[in-house]
N, C-alpha and C positions, 0 to 999 in steps of 0.2 A: 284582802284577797278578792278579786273580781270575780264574781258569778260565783260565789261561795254560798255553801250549806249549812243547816247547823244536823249534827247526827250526835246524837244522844248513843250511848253505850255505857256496858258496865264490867268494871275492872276486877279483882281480885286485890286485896289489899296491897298486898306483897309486892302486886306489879305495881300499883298505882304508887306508891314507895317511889320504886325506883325512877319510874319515869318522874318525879315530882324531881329527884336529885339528878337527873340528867337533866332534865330544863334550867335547873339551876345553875348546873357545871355549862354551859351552854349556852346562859342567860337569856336564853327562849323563855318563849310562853310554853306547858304543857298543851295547851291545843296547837301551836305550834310544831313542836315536837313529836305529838301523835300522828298531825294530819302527813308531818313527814315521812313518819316510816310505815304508814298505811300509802301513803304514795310510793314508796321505793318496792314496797309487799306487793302493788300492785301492778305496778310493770315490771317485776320480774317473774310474776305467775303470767301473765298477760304474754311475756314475749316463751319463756318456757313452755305455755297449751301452745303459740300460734308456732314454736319449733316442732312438739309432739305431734300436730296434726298433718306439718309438713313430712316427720319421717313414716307415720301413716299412711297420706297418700303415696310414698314412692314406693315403698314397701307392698300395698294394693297394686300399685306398675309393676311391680316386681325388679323393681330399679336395686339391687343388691351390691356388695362388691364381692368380686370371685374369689374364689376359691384360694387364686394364687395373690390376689391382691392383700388377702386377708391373711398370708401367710408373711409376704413381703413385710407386711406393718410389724408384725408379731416377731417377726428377728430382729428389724430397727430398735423395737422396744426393749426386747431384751436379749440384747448385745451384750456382752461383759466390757465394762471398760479397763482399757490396759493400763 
């Protein structure tokens, strides 16, 4: 891995278990395996804050949807199907 780290951490038995048997099933490395899903954990908090801070700002606009907009959605959704 290019321009790679090493970061020391500490597990819980239990989890360290499982991850041992998913690198396994996988036939990864478990730092493999780690650094993967501490990368997927981190672009999906990473794009999740940068959505929250965007409904933030429009919310401070006061960029809302109306009244009727909010209505129109709310029968789409629950419409009975025939």
């Amino acid at each position: 891995m290019p321009n790679s780290s090493v970061l020391t951490l500490r597990l819980d038995s239990k989890l360290k278990q499982k991850l041992d048997r998913l690198s396994l099933a996988m036939s990864r490395s478990r730092s493999f395996v780690a650094a993967q899903a501490i990368r997927e954990y981190v672009e999906l908090n990473d794009w999740q804050i940068g959505e929250v801070k965007k409904a933030v700002a429009e919310a401070d606009r006061g960029d809302f949807a109306s009244e009727r907009d909010v209505s129109r959605t709310l029968r789409k959704w629950t419409r009975r199907a025939d």
